[in-house]
N, C-alpha and C positions, 0 to 999 in steps of 0.2 A: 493539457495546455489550457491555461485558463484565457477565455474569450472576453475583451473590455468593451464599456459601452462605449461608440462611436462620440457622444456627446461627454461622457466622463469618464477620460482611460482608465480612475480611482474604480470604479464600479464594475464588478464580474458580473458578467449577464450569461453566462454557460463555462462552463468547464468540459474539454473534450479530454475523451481519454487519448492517453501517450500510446498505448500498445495496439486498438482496436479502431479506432478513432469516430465510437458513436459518444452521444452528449452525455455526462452521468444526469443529465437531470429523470427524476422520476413521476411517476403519475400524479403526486402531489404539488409538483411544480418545484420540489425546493430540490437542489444539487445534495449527491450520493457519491461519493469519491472516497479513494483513501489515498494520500500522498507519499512515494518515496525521496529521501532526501538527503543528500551525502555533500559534507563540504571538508573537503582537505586539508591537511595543512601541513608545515612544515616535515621537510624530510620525506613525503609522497613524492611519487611520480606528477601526478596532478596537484604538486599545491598551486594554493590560489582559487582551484577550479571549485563552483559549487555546479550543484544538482538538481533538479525537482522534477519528479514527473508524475501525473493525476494519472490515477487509473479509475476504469469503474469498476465496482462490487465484481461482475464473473472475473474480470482479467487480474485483479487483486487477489482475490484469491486463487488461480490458476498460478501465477505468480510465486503463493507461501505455500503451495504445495508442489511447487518445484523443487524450490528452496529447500521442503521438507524433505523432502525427497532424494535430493543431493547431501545434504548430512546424514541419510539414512543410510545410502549407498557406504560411506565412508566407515561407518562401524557396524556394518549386516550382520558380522558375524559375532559382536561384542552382546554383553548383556542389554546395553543401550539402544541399541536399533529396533527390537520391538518396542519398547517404550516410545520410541521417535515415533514410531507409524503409528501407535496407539493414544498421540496425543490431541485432540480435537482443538488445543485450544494453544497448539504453535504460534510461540509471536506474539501473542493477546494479551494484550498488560491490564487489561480487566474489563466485564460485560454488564451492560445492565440492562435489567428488563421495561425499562421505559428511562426515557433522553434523562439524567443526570443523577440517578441512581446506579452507584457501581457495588458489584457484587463480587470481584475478585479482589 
């Protein structure tokens, strides 16, 4: 849940996670989050309806290794299931070793 500033509603002054409900902000002062976001559309059950919810870093990842976890379940016994548990980098459309440097 992102938190506005009382003087300018434009301005995010903390982001609270959805799942835990501590602040992502980190030791360096600057916000640490990742966002889920799902907007429907026709022919859904929920069209119309949008989504967002801020998590912090543990509960985010607790999250994609749920996730991972449950598509594991579903092929345990195929070729694919080890590969599923063996994949570190679930979900990840690429990493970089310093802010705008991508290396996938």
């Amino acid at each position: 849940m992102k938190v506005a500033s009382e003087t300018d509603p434009g301005m995010v002054t903390d982001v609270i996670c959805d799942m835990c409900g501590d602040s992502t902000r980190v030791a360096a002062g600057e916000l640490q989050y990742g966002t889920m976001h799902a907007s429907w559309g026709e022919g859904s059950p929920h069209s119309g309806e949008e989504y967002e919810l801020h998590l912090c870093e543990n509960c985010f990842f607790v999250q994609v290794s749920t996730m991972k976890r449950t598509r594991w379940v579903g092929v345990m016994f195929e070729e694919e299931g080890d590969a599923i548990l063996q994949n570190d980098a679930y979900g990840r459309v690429s990493k970089s070793s310093s802010f705008g440097e991508s290396h996938d």
